[in-house]
C-alpha positions as CSV (number, residue, x, y, z in Angstrom):
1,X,-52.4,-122.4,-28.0
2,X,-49.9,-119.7,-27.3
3,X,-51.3,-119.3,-23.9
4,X,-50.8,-123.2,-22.9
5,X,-47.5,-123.2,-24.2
6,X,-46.4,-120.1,-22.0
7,X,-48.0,-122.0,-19.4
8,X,-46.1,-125.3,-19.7
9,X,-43.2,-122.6,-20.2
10,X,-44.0,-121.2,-16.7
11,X,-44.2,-124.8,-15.1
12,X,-40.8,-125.7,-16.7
13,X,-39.3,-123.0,-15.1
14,X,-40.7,-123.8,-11.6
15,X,-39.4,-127.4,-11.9
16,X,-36.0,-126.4,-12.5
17,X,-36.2,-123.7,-9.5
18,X,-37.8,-126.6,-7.0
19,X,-35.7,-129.6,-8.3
20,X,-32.1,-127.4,-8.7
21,X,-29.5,-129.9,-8.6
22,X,-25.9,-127.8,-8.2
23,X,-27.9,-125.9,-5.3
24,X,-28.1,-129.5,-3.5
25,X,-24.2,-129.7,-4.9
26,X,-23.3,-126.3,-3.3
27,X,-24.7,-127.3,-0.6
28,X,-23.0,-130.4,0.3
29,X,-19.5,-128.7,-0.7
30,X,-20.2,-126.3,2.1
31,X,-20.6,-129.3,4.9
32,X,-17.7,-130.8,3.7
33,X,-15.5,-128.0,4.4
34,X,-17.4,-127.6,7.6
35,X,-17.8,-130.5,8.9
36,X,-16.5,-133.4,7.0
37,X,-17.6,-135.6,4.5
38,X,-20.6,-137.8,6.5
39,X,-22.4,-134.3,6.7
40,X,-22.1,-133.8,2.8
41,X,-22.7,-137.6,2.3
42,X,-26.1,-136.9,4.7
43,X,-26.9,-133.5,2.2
44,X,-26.7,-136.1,-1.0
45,X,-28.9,-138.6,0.9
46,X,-31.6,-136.8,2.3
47,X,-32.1,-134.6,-1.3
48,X,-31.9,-138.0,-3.1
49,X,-34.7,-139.6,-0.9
50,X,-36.8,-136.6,-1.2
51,X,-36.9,-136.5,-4.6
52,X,-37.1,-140.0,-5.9
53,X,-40.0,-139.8,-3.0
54,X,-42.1,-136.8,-5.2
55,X,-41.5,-138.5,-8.5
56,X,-42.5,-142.4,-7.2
57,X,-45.1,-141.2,-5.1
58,X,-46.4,-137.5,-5.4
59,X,-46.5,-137.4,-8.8
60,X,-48.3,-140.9,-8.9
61,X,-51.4,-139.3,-6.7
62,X,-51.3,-136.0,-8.9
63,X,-52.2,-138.2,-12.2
64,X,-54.4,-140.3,-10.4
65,X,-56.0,-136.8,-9.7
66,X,-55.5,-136.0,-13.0
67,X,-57.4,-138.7,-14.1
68,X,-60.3,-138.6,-12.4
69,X,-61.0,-134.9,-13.4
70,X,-59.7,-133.1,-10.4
71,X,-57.2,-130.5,-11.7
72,X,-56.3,-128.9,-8.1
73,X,-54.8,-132.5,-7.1
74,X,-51.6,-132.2,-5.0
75,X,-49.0,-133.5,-2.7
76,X,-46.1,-131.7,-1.6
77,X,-45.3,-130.0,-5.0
78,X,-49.2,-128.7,-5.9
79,X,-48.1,-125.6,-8.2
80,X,-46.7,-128.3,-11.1
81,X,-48.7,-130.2,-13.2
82,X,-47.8,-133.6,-14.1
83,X,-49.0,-133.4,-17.7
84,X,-46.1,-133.1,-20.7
85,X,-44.6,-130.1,-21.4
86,X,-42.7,-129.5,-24.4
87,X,-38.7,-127.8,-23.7
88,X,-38.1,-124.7,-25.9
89,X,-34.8,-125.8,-26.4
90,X,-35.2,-129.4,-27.9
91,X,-34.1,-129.2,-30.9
92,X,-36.3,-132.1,-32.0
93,X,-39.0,-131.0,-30.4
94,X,-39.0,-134.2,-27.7
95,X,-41.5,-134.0,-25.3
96,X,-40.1,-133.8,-22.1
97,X,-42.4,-134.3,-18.7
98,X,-41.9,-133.4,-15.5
99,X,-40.9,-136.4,-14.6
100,X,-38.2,-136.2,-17.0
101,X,-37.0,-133.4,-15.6
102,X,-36.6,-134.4,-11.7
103,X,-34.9,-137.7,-13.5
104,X,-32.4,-135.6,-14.8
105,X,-31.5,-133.8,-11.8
106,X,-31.6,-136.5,-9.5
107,X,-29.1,-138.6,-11.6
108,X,-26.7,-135.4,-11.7
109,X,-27.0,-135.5,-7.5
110,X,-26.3,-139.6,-7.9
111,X,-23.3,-138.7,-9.7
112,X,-22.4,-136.1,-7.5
113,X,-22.6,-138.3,-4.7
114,X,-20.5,-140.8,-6.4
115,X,-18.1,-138.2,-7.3
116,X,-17.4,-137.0,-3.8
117,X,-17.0,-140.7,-2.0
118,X,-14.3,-140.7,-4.9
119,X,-12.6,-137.5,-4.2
120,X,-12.3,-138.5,-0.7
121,X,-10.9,-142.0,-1.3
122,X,-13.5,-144.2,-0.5
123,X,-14.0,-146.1,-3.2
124,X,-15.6,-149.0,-1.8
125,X,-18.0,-146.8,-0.7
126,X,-18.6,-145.1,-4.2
127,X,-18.9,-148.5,-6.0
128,X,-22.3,-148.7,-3.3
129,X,-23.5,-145.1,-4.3
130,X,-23.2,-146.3,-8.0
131,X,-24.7,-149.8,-7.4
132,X,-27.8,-147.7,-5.4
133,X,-28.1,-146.0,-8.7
134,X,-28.5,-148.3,-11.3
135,X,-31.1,-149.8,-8.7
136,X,-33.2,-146.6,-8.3
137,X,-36.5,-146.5,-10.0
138,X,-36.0,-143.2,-11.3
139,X,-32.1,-143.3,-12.2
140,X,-31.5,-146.8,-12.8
141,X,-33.1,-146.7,-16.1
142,X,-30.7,-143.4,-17.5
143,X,-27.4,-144.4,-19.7
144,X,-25.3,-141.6,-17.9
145,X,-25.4,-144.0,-14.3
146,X,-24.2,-147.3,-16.0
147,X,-21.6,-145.0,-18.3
148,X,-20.1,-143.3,-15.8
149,X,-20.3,-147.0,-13.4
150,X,-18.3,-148.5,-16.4
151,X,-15.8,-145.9,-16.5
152,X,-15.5,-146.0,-12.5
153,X,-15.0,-149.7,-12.7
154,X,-12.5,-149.3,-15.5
155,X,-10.4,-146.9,-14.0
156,X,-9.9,-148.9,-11.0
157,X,-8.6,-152.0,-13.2
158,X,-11.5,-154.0,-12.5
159,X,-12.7,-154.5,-16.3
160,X,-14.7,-157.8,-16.2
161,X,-16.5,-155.9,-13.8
162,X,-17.4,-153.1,-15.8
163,X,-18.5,-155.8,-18.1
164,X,-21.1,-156.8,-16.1
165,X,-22.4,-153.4,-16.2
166,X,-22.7,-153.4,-19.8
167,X,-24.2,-156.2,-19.7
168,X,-26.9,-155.4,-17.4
169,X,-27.2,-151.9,-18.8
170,X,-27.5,-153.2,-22.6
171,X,-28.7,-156.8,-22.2
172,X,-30.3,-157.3,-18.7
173,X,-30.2,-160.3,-16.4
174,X,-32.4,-163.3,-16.0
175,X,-34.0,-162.1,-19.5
176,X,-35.5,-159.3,-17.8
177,X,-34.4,-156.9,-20.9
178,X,-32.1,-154.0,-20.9
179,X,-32.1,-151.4,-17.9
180,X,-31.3,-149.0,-20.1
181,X,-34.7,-147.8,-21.9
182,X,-33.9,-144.7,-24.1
183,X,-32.3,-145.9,-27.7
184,X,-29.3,-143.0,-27.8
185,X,-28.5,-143.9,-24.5
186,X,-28.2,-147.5,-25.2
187,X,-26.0,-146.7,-28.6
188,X,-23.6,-144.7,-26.4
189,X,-23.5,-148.0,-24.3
190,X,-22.9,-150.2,-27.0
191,X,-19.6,-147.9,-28.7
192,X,-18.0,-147.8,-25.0
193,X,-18.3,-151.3,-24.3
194,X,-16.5,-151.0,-27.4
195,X,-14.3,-149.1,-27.0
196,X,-13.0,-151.0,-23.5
197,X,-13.4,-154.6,-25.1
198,X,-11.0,-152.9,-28.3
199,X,-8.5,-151.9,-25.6
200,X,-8.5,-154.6,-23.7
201,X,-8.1,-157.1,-26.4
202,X,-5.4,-154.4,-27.9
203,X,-7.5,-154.7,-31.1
204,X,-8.8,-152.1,-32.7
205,X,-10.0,-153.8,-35.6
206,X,-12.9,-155.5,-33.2
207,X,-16.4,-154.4,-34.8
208,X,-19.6,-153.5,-33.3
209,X,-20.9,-156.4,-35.4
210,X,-18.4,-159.0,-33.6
211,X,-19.2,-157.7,-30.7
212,X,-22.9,-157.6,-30.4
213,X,-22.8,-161.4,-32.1
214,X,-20.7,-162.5,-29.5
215,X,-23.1,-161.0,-26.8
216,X,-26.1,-162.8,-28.1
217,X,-24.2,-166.1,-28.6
218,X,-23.3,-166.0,-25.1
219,X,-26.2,-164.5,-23.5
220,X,-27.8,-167.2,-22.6
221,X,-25.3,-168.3,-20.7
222,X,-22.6,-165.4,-19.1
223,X,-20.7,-167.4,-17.0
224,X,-18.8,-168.6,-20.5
225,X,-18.8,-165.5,-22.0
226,X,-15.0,-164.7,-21.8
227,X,-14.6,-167.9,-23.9
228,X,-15.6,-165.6,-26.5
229,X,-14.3,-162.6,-25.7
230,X,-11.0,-162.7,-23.7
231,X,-10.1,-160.4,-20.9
232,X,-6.9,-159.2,-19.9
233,X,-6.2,-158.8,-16.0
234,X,-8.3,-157.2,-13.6
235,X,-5.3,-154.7,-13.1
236,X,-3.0,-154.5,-15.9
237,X,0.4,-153.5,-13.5
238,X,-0.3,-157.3,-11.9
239,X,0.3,-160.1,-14.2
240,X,-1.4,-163.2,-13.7
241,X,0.2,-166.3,-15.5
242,X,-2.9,-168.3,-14.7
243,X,-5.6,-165.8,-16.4
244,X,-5.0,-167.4,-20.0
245,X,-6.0,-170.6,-18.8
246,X,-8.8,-169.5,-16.4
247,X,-10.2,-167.7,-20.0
248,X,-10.1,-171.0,-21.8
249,X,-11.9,-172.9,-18.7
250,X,-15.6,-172.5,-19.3
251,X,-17.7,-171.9,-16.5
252,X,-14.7,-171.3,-14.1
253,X,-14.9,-168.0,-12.5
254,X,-11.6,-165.8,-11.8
255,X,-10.8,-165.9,-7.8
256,X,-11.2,-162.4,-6.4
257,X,-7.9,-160.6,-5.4
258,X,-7.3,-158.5,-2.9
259,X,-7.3,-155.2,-2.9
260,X,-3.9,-155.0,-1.0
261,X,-2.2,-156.3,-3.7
262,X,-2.9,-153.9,-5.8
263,X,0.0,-151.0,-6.1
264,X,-1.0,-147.1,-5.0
265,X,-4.7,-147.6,-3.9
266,X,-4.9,-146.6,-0.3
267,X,-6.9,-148.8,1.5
268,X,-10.4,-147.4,2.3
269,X,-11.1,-146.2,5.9
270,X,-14.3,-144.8,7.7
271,X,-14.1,-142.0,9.5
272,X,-15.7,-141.8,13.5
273,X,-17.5,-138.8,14.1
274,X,-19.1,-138.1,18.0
275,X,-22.5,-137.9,16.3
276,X,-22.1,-141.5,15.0
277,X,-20.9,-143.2,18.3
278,X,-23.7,-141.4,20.0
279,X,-26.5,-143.1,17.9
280,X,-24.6,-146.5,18.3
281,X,-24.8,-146.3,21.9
282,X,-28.6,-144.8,22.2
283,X,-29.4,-148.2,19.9
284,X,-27.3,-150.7,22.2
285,X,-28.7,-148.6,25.7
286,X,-32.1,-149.3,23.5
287,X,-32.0,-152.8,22.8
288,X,-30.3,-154.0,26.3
289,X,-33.6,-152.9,27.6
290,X,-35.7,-154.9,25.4
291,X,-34.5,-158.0,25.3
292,X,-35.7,-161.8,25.5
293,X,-36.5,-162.8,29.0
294,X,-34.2,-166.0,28.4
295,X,-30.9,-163.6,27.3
296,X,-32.1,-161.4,30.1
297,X,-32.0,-163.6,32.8
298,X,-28.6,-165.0,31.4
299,X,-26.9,-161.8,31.2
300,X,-28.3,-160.6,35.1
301,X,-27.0,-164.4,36.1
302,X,-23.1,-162.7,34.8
303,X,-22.9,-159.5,35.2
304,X,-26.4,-158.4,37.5
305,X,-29.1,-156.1,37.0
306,X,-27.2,-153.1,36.3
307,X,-27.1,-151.6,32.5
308,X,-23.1,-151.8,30.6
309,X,-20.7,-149.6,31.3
310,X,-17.1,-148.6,30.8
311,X,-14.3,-150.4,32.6
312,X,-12.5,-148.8,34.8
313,X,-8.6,-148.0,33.8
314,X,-6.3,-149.3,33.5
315,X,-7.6,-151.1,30.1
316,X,-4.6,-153.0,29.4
317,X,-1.9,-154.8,31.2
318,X,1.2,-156.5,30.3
319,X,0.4,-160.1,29.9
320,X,2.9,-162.7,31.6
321,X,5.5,-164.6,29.1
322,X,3.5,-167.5,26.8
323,X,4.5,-171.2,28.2
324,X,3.0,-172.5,25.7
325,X,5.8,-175.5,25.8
326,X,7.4,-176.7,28.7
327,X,11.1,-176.8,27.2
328,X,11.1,-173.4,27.9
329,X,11.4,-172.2,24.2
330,X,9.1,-170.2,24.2
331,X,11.6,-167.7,26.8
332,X,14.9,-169.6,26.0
333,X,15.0,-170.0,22.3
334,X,14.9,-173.6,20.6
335,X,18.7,-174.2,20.8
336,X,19.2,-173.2,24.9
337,X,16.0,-175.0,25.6
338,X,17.0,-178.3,23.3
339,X,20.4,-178.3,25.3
340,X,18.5,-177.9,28.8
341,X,16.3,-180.7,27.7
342,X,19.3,-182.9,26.7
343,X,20.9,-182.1,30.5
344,X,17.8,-182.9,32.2
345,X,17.6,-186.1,30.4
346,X,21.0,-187.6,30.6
347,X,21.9,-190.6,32.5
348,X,24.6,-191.8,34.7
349,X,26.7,-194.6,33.7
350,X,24.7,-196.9,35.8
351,X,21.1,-195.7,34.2
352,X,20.2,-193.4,36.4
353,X,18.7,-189.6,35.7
354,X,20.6,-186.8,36.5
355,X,17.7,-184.2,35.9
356,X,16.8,-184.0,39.5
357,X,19.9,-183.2,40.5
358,X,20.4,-181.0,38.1
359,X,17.4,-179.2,39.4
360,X,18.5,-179.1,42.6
361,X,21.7,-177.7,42.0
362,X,20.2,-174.8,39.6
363,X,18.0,-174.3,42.8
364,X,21.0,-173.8,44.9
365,X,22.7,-171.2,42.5
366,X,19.7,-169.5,42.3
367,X,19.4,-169.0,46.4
368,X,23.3,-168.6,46.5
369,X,22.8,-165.8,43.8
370,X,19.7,-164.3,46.0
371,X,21.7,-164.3,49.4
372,X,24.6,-162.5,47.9
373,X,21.9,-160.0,46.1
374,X,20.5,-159.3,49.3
375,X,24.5,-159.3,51.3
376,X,25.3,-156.6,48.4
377,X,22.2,-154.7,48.9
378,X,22.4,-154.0,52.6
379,X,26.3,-153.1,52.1
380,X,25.5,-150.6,49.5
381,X,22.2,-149.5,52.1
382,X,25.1,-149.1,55.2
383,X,27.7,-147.2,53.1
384,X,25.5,-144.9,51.3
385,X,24.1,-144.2,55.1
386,X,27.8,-143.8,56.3
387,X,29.2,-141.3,53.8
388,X,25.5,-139.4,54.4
389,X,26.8,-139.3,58.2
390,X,30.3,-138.6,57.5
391,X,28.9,-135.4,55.2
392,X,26.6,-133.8,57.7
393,X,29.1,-134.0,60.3
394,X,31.7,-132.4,57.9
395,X,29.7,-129.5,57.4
396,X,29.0,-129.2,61.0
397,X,33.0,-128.7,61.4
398,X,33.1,-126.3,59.1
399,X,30.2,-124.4,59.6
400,X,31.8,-123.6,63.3
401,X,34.8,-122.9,62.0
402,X,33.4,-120.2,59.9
403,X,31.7,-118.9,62.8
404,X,35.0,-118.8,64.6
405,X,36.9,-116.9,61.9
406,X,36.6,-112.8,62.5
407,X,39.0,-111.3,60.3
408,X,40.3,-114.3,58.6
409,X,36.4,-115.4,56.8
410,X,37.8,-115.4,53.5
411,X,40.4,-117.4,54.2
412,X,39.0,-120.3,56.4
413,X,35.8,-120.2,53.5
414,X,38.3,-121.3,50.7
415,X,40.2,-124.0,53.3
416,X,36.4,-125.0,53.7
417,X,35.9,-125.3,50.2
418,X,38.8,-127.6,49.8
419,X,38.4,-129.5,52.4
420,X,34.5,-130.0,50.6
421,X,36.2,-130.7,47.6
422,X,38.6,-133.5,48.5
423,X,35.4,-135.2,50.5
424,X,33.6,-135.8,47.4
């Protein structure tokens, strides 16, 4: 007897070494210092597929193995034994399996993976990781996951949806039963649901008993459950004059508000790595060469046989003014183009439009202003060229002066220097 239990002892130990959950941890701190957080997300997601893999799978063909009387069955993890093992430091002495075991550790690295899509802002993102949880067939069924959803949820001042979550976690949908399976974890459930519905209804004298009556009453039917129990809003800094009748309206659900409007949440953004734009383009290069004939022969009718590529630069150019209108607002402004309209328009005494000759006069200015731009352009062309002229042969003059000079350099030099000096 003493030998089998130093045995299971043995196996215990192994599990823990094999399954170790802050080594994964470590592990993905170190790629998010080195190279961002979609290498620590990948650390998280790989060890959380691996795992829930041995315990759905491995340890399903080890008891099968079991079973049939074949005690050297394997897959992947052939030291451990699938059979119960009792922990030396349950107090109650629990029996506790190996599966148990990976559970545990593999809900610690779903938290964890929660946890760092929180730390780094991307809460949408850490509302999937927990959803993903609750869904797995190895975590979903562990309190901690829905607790720790609740709390998320709550936190972000989204408490009818951390409702839900209770709800599912203690009640179950479509009379499927709790998720939840283990009773201590369900009780824990139950006092924090609580505890949140005390707070929200600021009323502390709410019982457990109200409570759970109120959640069979209206279990059959959810969508009125807030008839029962009222909620304050989503997030308490935002008032909402309209969520004490919506809570009286059975059957009506609350309209979803945007996440804008909500005061110091930064909205969530993804980050673009190389590695990520390189995939994308190996599965577009991928499927533009295996596409229907009929799309095929479309797209080589438009842009040929050749496979996409960049365009060339420029990308962009400046796009010509909208004339959307043919007032002209839309470059003149309502008022200028309402009083060009109304000159266009008028009459003379005897009925007849003006606009024409309007137009024909605003054509005249405009070739009268052109002509003069043009007269005022070759002017400026002709003196610019003249004092150029003037300046050379100025410098000529003086440069043969100063040849000229002998004794008297310095003295011509500072004549030449006035002479320069008047010139410009």
């Amino acid at each position: 007897m003493a030998q089998s239990i130093n045995k299971h002892d043995q196996q215990l130990q192994l599990i823990k070494q094999q399954y170790n959950s802050q080594a994964v941890i470590s592990d993905a701190e170190a790629k998010l210092a080195e190279s961002g957080i979609n290498a620590a997300q990948n650390v998280y997601q790989s060890a959380i597929l691996d795992w829930v893999d041995d315990v759905t799978m491995g340890m399903d063909t080890e008891e099968q193995e079991e079973g049939g009387g074949n005690g050297s069955g394997n897959s992947g993890h052939a030291e451990l034994a699938p059979e119960a093992v009792t922990s030396s430091g349950d107090n109650n002495g629990r029996v506790v399996t190996k599966r148990d075991i990976i559970r545990g550790e593999i809900v610690e690295l779903w938290l964890a993976y929660a946890n760092l899509n929180r730390r780094a802002n991307l809460f949408k993102s850490a509302t999937e990781v927990y959803e993903q949880a609750t869904n797995c067939a190895v975590a979903g069924p562990v309190g901690k996951i829905w607790m720790e959803y609740a709390r998320f949820l709550e936190e972000r001042g989204r408490p009818r949806t951390a409702q839900k979550i209770f709800l599912r976690a203690l009640v179950g949908e479509g009379g499927s039963g709790p998720r939840v399976e283990d009773d201590t974890e369900r009780d824990s459930l139950w006092n924090e649901f609580l505890r949140m519905m005390q707070n929200l209804r600021k009323n502390p004298n709410l019982s457990m008993e109200d409570l759970k009556r109120a959640v069979e009453q209206e279990h059959g039917a959810p969508s009125s459950f807030a008839g029962t129990i009222p909620f304050v809003a989503e997030d308490p800094a935002v008032g909402d004059k309209n969520k004490s009748d919506a809570s009286k309206r059975t059957g009506d659900r609350p309209a979803k508000r945007s996440r804008w409007d909500q005061p110091g949440k930064a909205p969530e953004t993804e980050k673009v790595s190389a590695i990520n734009i390189d995939t994308a383009a190996n599965v577009l290069v991928k499927a533009s060469k295996n596409m229907p004939p009929e799309i095929e022969a479309a797209w080589h009718a438009r842009d040929g046989g050749s496979l996409p590529s960049p365009p060339d630069p420029p990308l962009f150019t400046a796009s010509p003014p909208k004339l959307g209108d043919p007032s002209g607002k839309d470059l003149l402004g309502n008022e200028t183009a309402l009083i060009l309209l109304r000159m266009l328009t008028a009459k003379t005494h005897d009925g007849k439009s003006i606009g024409s000759a309007l137009l024909e006069l605003c054509q005249a200015c405009w070739m009268m202003t052109a002509l003069k731009e043009e007269e005022a352009v070759k002017a400026q062309d002709a003196l610019e060229y003249s004092i150029a002229t003037e300046a050379d042969a100025l410098e000529s003059n003086l440069d043969a002066r100063a040849l000229v000079a002998g004794g008297a350099l310095a003295a011509v030099q500072q004549a030449n220097d006035h002479e320069r000096n008047q010139f410009n």
